[in-house]
N, CA, C and O atoms as a GROMACS GRO file, in nm:
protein
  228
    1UNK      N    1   3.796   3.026   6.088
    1UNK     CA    2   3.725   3.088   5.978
    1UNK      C    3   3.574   3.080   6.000
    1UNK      O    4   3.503   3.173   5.959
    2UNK      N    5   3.522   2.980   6.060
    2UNK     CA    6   3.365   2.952   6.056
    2UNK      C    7   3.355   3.062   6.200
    2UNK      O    8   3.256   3.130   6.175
    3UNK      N    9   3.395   3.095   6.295
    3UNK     CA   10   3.411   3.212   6.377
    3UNK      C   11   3.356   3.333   6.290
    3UNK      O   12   3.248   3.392   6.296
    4UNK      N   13   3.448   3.346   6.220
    4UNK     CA   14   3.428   3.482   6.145
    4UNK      C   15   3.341   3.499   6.051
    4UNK      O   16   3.291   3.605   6.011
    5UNK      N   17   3.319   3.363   6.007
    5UNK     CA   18   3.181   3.377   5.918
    5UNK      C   19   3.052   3.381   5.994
    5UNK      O   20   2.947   3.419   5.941
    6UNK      N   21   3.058   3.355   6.076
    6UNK     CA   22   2.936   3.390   6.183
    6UNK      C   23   2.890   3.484   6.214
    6UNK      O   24   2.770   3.512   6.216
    7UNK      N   25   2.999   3.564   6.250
    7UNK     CA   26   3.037   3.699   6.300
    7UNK      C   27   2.978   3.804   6.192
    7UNK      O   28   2.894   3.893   6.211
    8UNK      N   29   3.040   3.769   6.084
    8UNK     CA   30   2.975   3.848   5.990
    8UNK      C   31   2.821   3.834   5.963
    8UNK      O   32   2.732   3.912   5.930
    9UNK      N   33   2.828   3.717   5.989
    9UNK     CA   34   2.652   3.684   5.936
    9UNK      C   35   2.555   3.778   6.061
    9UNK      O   36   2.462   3.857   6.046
   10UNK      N   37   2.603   3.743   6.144
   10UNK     CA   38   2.528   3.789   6.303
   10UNK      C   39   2.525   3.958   6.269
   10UNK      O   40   2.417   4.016   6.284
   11UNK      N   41   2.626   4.023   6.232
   11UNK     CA   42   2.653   4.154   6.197
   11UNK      C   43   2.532   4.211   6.080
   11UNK      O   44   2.435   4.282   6.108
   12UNK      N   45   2.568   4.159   5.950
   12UNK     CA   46   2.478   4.142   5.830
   12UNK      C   47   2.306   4.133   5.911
   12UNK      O   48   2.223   4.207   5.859
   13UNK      N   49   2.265   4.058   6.016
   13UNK     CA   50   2.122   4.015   6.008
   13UNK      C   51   2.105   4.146   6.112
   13UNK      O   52   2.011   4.225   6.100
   14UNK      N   53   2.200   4.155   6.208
   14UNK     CA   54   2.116   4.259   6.284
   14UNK      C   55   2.158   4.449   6.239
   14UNK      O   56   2.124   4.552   6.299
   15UNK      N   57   2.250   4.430   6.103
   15UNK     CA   58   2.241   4.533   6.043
   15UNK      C   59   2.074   4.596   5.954
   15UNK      O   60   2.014   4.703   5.949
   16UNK      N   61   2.054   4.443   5.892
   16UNK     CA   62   1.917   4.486   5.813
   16UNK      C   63   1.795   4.501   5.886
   16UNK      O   64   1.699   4.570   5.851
   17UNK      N   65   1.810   4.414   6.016
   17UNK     CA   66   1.676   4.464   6.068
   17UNK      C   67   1.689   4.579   6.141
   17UNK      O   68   1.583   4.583   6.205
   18UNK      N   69   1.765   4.691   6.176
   18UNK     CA   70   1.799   4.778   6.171
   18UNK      C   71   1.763   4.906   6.059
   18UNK      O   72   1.716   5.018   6.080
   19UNK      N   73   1.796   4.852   5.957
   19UNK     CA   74   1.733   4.944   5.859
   19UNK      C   75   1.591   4.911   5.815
   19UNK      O   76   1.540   4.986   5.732
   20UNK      N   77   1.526   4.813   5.859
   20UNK     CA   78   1.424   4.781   5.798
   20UNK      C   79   1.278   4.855   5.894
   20UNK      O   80   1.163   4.893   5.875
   21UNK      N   81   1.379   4.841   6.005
   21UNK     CA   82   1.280   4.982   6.117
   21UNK      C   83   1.304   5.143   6.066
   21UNK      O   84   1.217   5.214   6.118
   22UNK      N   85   1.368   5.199   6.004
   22UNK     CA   86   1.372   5.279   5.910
   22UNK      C   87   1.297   5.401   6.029
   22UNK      O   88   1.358   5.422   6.134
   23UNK      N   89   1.170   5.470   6.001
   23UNK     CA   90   1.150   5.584   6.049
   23UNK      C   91   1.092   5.565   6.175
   23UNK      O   92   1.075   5.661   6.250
   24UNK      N   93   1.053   5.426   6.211
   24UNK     CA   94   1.019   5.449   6.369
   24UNK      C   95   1.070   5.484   6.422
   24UNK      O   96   1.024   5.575   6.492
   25UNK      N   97   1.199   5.447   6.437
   25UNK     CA   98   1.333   5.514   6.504
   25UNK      C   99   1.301   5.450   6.624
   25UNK      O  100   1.193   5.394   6.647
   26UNK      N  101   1.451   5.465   6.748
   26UNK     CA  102   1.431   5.377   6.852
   26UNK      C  103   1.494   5.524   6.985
   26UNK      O  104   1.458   5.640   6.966
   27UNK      N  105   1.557   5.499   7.068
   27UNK     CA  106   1.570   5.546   7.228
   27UNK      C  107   1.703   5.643   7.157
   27UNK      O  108   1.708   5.760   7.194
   28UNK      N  109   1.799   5.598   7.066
   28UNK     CA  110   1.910   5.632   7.007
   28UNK      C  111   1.834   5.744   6.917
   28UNK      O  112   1.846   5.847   6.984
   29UNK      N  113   1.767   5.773   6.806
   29UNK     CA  114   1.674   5.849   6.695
   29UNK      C  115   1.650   5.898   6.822
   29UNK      O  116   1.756   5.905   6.885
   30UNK      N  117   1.548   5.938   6.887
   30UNK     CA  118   1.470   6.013   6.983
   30UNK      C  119   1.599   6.080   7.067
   30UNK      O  120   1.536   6.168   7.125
   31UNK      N  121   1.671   6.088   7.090
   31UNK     CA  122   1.800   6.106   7.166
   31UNK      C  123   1.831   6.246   7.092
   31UNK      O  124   1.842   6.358   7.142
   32UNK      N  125   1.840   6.212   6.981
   32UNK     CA  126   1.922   6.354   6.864
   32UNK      C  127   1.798   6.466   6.836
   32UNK      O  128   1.829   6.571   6.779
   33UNK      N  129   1.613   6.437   6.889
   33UNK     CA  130   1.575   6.519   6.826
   33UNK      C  131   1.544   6.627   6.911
   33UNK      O  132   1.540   6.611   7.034
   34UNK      N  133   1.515   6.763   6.842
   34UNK     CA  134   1.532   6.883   6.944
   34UNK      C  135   1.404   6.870   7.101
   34UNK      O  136   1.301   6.802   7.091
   35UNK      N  137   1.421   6.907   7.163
   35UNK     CA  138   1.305   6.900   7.268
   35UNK      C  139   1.139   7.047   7.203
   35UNK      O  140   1.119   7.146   7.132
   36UNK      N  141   1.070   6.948   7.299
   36UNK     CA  142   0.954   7.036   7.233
   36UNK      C  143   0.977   7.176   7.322
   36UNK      O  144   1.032   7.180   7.433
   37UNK      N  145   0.917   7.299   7.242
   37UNK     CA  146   0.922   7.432   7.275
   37UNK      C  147   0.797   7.402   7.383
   37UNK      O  148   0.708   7.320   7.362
   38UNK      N  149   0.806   7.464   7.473
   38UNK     CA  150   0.743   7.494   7.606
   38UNK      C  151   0.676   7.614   7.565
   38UNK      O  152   0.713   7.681   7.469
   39UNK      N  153   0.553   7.648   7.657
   39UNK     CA  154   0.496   7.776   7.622
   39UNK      C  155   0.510   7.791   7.782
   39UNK      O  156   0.492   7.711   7.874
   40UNK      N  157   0.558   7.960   7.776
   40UNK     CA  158   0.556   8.023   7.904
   40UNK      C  159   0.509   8.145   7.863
   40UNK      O  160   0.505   8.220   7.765
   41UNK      N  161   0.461   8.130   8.034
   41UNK     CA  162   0.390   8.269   8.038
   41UNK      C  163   0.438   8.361   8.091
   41UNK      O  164   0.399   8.359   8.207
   42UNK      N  165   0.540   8.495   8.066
   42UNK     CA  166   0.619   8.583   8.184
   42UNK      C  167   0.561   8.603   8.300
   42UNK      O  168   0.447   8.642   8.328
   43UNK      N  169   0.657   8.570   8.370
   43UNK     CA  170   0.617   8.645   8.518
   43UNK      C  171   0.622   8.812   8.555
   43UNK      O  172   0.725   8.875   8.532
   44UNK      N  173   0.526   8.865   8.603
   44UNK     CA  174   0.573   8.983   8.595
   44UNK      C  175   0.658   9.042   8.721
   44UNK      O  176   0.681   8.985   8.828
   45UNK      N  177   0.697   9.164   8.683
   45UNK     CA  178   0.820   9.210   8.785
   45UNK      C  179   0.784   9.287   8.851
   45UNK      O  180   0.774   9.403   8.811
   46UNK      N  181   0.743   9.246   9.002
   46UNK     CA  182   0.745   9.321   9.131
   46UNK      C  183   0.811   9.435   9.148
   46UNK      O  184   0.930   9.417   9.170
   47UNK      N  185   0.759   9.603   9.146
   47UNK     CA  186   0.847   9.668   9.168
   47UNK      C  187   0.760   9.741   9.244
   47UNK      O  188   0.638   9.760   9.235
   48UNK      N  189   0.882   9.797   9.357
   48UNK     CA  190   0.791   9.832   9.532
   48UNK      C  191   0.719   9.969   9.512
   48UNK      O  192   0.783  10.060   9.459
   49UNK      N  193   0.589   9.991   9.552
   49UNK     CA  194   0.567  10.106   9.544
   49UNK      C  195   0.630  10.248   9.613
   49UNK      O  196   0.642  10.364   9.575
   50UNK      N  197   0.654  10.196   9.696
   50UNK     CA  198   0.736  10.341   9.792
   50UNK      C  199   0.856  10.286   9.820
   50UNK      O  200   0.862  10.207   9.914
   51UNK      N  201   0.963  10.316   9.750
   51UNK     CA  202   1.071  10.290   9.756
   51UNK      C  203   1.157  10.375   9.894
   51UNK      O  204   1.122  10.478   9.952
   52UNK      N  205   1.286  10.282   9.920
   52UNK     CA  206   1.295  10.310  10.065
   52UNK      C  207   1.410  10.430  10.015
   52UNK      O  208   1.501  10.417   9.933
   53UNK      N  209   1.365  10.574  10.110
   53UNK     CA  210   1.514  10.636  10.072
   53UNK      C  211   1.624  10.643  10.098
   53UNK      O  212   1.670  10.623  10.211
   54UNK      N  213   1.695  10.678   9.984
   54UNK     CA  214   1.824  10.651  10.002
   54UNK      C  215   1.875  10.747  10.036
   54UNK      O  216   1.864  10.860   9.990
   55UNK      N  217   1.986  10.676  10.187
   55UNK     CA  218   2.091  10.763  10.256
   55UNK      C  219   2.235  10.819  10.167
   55UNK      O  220   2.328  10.773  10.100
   56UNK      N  221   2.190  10.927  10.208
   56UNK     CA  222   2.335  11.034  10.139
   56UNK      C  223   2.402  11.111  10.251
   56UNK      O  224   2.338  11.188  10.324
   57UNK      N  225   2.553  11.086  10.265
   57UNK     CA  226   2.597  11.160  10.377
   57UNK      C  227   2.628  11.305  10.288
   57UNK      O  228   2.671  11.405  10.345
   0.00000   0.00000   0.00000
């Protein structure tokens, strides 16, 4: 029984300091939040000036 009352206690103390960090949040919080939006810039699209002609039998 003194096992299990331990157990619980050990549970109980590192439950509250757990909540008592509240919005800092830890590696777990940072894990779930979306990634930051990137800014890009388009690349533009190469298109050949003299295109090669095309064979027709």
């Amino acid at each position: 029984m003194t096992i299990s009352l331990v157990l619980v206690l050990t549970f109980v103390a590192f439950f509250l300091r757990e909540q008592k960090r509240g919005s800092r949040g830890g590696a777990e919080r940072d894990s779930l939040l979306p990634l930051e939006e990137e800014e890009r810039t388009p690349v533009p699209v190469r298109v050949p000036s003299n295109p090669a002609p095309s064979r027709r039998s």
